[in-house]
C-alpha positions in Angstrom: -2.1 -14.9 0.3 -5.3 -15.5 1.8 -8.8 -13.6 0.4 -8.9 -11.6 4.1 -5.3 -10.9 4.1 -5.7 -8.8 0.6 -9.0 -7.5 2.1 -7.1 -6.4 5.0 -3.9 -4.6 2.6 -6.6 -3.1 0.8 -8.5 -1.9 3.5 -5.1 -0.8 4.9 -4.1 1.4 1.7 -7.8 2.9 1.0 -7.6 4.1 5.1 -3.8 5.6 4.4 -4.9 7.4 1.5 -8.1 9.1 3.0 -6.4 9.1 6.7 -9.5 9.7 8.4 -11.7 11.7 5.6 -14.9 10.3 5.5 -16.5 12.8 2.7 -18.5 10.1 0.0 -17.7 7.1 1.5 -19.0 4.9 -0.8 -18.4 6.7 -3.8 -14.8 6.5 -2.8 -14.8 2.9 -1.6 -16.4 1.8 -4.9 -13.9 4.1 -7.2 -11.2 2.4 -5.1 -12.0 -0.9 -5.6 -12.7 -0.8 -9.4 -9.4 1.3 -10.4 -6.7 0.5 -8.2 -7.8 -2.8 -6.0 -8.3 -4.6 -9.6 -5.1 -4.2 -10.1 -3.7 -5.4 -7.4 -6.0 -8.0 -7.6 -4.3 -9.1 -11.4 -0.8 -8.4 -10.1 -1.6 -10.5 -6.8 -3.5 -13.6 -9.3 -7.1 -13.3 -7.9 -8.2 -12.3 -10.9 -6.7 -12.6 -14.4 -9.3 -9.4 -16.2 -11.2 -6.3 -14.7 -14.1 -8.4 -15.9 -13.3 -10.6 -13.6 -14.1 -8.3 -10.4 -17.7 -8.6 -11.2 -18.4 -12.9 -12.1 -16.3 -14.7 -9.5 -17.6 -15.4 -6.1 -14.6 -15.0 -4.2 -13.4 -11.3 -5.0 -17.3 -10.5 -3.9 -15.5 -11.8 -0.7 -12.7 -10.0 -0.5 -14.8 -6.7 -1.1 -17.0 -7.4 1.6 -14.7 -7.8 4.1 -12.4 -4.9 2.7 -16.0 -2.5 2.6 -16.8 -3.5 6.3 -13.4 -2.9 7.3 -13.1 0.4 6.2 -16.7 1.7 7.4 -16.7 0.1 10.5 -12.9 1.9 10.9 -14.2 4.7 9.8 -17.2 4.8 11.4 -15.4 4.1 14.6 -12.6 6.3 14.5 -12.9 8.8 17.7 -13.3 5.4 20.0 -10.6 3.4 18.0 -8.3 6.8 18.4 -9.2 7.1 21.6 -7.7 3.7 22.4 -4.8 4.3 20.7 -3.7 7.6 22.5 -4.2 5.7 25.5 -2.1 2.8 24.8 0.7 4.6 22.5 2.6 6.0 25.6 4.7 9.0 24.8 3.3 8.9 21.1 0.5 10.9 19.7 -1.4 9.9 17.0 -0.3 12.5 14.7 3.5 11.1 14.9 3.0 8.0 14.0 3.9 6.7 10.9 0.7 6.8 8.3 1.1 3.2 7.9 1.4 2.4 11.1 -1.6 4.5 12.4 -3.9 3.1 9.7 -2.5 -0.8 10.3 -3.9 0.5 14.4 -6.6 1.8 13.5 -8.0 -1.5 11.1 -6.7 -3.8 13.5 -8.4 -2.7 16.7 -11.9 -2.3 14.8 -11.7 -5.9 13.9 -10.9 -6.6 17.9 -13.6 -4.5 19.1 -16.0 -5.2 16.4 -15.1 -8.7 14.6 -16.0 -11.3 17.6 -15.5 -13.9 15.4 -11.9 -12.7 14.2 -9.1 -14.8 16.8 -7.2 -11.6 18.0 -4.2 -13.8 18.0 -4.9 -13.9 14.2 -5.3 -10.0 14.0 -2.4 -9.2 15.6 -1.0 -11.5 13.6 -2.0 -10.4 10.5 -1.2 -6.8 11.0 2.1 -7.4 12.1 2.6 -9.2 8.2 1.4 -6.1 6.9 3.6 -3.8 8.6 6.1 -6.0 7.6 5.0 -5.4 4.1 4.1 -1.8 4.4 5.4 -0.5 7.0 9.7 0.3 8.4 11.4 -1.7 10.3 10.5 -0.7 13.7 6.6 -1.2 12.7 5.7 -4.7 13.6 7.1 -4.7 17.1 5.1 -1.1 17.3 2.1 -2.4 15.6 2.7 -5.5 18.1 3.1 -4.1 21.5 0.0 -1.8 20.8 -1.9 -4.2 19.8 -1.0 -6.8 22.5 -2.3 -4.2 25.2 -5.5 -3.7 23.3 -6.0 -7.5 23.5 -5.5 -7.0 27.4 -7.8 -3.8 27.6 -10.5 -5.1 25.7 
């Protein structure tokens, strides 16, 4: 698994558990990080102690990218929502799966916002994580909504 891969699962759990709340942003993105992405981090091998989230380089990386993924989602939400009631035809935002919504919602900030990100590799990568994470209809879901933000964008 690559270091923006698990920035992008934890990005994708921290936005399903706040679903939109943006009360203490930091606060909560820092208490995230240091209690439950360290241990995914162990159980994933990026780092072998908690002690480890503060020396090595790398996991500096991963919180980066995770941190900027979720304010910039956050940040973002009414425009990145906006999109996705327009391209989610006869499904409202509400309905969709949390998963699913949040997988939207992370991808299409990194296609409006992340230049630098191929989409191909976007769409890409959120269609492994709704594999992961999501049911079985998810990745075509997560796919064909995606696809037409591409196109729109």
């Amino acid at each position: 698994m690559t270091k923006r891969r698990k920035a992008r699962e934890l990005a994708l759990q921290f936005l399903y558990e706040e679903d939109g709340n943006v009360n203490n942003l930091d606060y909560k993105i820092n208490c995230f990080y240091n209690d439950f992405a360290s241990e995914s981090l162990m159980r994933d091998g990026f780092i072998k102690t908690k002690e480890d989230l503060n020396r090595k380089k790398d996991i500096f990386q991963i919180f980066d990218f995770f941190a900027n993924i979720v304010r910039g989602t956050l940040s973002n939400l009414e425009k990145i929502d906006g999109l996705i009631r327009t391209l989610a035809k006869n499904w409202t935002i509400e309905r969709m799966s949390r998963v699913d919504r949040n997988i939207l919602r992370l991808s299409i900030y990194e296609i409006l916002f992340i230049p630098e990100t191929p989409k191909n590799v976007v769409i890409n990568e959120a269609i492994e994580i709704a594999k992961k994470f999501g049911n079985d209809e998810s990745p075509a879901f997560i796919n064909g909504i995606l696809d037409a933000a591409v196109k729109v964008k």
